[in-house]
C-alpha positions as CSV (number, residue, x, y, z in Angstrom):
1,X,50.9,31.3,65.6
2,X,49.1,29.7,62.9
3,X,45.7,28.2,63.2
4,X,45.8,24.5,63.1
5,X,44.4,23.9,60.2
6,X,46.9,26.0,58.1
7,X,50.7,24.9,57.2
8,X,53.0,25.6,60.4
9,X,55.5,25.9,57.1
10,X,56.0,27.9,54.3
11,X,58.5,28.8,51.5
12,X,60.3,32.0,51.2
13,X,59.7,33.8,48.1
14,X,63.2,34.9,48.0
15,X,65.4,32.6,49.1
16,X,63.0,29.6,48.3
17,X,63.6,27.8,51.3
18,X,61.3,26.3,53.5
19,X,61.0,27.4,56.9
20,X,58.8,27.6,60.1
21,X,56.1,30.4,59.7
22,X,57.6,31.4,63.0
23,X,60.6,32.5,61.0
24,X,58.9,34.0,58.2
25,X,56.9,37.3,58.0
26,X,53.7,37.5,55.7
27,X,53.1,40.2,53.7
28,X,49.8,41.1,52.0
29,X,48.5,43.7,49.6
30,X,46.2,46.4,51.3
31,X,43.1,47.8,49.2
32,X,45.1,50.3,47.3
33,X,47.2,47.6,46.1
34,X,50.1,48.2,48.2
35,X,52.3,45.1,50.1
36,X,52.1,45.6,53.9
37,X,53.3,43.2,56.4
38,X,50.8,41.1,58.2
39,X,52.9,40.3,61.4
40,X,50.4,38.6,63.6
41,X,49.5,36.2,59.8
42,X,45.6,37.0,60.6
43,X,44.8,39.7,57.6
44,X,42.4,38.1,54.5
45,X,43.7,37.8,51.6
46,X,47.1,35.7,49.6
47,X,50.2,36.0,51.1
48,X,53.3,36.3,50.3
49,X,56.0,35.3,52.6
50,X,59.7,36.3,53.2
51,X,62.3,35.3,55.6
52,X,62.2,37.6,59.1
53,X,65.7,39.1,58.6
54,X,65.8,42.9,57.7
55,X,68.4,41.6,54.6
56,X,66.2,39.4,52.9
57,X,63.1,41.8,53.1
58,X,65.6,44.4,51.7
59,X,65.9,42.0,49.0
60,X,62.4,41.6,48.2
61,X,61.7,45.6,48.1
62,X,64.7,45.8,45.7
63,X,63.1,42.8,43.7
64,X,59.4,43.7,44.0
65,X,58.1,43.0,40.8
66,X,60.2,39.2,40.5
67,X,58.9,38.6,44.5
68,X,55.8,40.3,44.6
69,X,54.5,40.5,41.7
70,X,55.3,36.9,41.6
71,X,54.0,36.3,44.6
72,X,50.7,38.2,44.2
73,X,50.0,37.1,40.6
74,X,49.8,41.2,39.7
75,X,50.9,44.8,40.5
76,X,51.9,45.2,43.5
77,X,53.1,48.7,44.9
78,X,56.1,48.7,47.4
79,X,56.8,52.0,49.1
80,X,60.5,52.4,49.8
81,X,61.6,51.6,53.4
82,X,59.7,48.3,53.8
83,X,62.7,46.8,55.9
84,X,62.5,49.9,58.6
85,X,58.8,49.7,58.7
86,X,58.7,46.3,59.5
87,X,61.7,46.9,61.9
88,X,59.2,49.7,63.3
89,X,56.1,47.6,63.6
90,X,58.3,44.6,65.5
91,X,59.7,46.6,67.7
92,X,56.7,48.8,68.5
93,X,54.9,45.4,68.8
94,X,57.7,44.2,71.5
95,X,57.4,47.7,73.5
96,X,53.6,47.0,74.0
97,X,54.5,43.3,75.2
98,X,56.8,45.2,77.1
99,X,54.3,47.4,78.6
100,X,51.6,44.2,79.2
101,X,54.5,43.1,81.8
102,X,53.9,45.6,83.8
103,X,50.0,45.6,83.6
104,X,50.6,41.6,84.9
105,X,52.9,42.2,88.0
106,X,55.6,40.7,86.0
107,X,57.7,43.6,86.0
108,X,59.7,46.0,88.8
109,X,62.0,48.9,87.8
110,X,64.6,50.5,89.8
111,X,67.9,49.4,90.2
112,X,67.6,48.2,94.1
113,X,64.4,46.7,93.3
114,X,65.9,45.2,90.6
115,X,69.0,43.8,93.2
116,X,66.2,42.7,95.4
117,X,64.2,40.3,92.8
118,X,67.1,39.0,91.3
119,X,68.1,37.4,95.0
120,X,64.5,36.6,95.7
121,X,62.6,35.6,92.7
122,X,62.7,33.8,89.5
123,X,64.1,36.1,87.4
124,X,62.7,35.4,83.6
125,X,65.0,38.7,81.9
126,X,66.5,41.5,82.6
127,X,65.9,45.2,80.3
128,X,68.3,47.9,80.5
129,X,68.2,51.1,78.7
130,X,70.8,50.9,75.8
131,X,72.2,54.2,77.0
132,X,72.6,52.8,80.8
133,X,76.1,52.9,82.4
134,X,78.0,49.9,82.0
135,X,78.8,49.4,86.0
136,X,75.1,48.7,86.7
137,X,74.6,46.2,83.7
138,X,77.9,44.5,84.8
139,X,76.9,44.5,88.5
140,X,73.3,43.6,88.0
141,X,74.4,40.4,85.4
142,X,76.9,39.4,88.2
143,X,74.2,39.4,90.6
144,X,71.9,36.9,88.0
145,X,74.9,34.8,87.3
146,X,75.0,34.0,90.7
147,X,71.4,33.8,91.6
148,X,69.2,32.5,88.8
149,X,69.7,29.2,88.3
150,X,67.6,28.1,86.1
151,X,68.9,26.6,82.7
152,X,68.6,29.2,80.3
153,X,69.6,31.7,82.8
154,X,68.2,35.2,83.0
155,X,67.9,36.6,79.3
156,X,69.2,40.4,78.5
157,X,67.3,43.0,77.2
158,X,68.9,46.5,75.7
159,X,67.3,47.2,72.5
160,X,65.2,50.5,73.8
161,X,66.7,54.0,75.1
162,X,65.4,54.8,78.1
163,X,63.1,57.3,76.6
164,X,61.3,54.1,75.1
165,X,61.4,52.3,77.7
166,X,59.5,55.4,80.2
167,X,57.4,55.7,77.2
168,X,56.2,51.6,77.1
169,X,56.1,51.8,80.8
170,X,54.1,54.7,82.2
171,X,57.2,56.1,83.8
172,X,59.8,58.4,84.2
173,X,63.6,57.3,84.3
174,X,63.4,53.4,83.7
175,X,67.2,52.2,83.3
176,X,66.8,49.1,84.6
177,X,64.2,46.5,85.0
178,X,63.3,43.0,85.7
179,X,61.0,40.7,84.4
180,X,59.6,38.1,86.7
181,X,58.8,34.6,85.6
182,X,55.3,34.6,83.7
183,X,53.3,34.2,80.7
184,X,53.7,38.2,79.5
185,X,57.2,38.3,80.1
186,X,57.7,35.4,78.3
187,X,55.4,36.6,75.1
188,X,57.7,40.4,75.6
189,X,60.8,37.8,75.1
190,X,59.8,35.6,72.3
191,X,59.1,39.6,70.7
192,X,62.8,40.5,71.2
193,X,64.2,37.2,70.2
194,X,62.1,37.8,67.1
195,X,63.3,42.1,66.7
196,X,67.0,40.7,67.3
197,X,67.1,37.8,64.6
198,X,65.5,40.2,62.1
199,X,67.7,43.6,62.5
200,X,70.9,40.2,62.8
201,X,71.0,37.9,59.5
202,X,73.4,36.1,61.5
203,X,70.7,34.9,64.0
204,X,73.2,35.6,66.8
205,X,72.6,38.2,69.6
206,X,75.5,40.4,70.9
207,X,73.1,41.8,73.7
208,X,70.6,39.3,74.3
209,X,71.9,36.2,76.2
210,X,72.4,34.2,79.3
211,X,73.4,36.4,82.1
């Protein structure tokens, strides 16, 4: 978040709308002259910022020298890909929130252990490997509908394979998980809110929801 003294809003430098900085990514020129993105908005330096979709960014890349240029009063270098990298950094970025779950006793893996919190905790999200087998998911979001009843119910997680997801967590096999109610869960969830909204123009989640 930004510091209070700075703007908590900015303009897009494509679109030209104003917008939260929360739904905005800032990019800034590195000392060879070439635009990086600045997702935690804490490098020196002007920035330029662009809408957090992976569409608009596209835009800018394809526009560089109207946006950044622009933007930066001067040359500035774009290497191609900038929409993947950033989809890179963001999700990398939400695999190491990911990862401080676990660190915080926030987290327990295995599908009984899974069963087991969802009947006796509070029950922030729930992960699954994107190449898990649909009876689990389905038996495991029954078992939350059911249980959780708080009012945003129990959020869905299956952006990562479950190669990422033993990678993030230290361990081998990880289809299913379950994020307890806590600070680092809720900082890995506002990450993947964040990764779905920019890979989804639309804003809307086909994966990510109430169970």
């Amino acid at each position: 978040m930004p510091r209070k003294s700075e703007p908590t809003e900015r303009q897009c430098a494509v679109t030209r709308e104003v917008q939260p900085v929360s739904a905005l990514i800032r990019f800034v020129l590195d000392p060879q002259g070439e635009v990086v993105p600045d997702l935690k908005r804490v490098l020196p330096g002007r920035g330029v910022w662009i809408t957090a979709t992976k569409e608009v960014v596209a835009v800018a890349e394809k526009d560089r020298k109207k946006v950044f240029g622009r933007g930066f009063k001067g040359e500035a270098s774009v290497e191609p890909g900038l929409a993947d990298r950033v989809d890179a950094l963001m999700e990398r970025s939400a695999l190491q929130a990911l990862s401080m779950t676990r660190k915080a006793g926030e987290l327990v893996t295995g599908y009984a252990k899974v069963e087991a919190a969802l009947r006796q905790e509070d029950v922030a999200g729930l992960v699954h490997a994107s190449d898990a087998a649909e009876d689990g998911v389905r038996k495991l979001a029954a078992l939350a509908a059911g249980t959780q009843e708080h009012a945003n119910g129990c959020q869905i997680v299956r952006l990562f394979d479950s190669d990422q997801l033993d990678l993030a967590l230290g361990r081998s096999n990880v289809i299913h998980a379950a994020l307890l109610a806590g600070q680092a869960s809720e900082n890995f969830l506002s990450r993947v809110r964040d990764l779905e909204r920019f890979r989804n123009s639309s804003g809307a989640s086909s994966d990510n929801g109430n169970a």
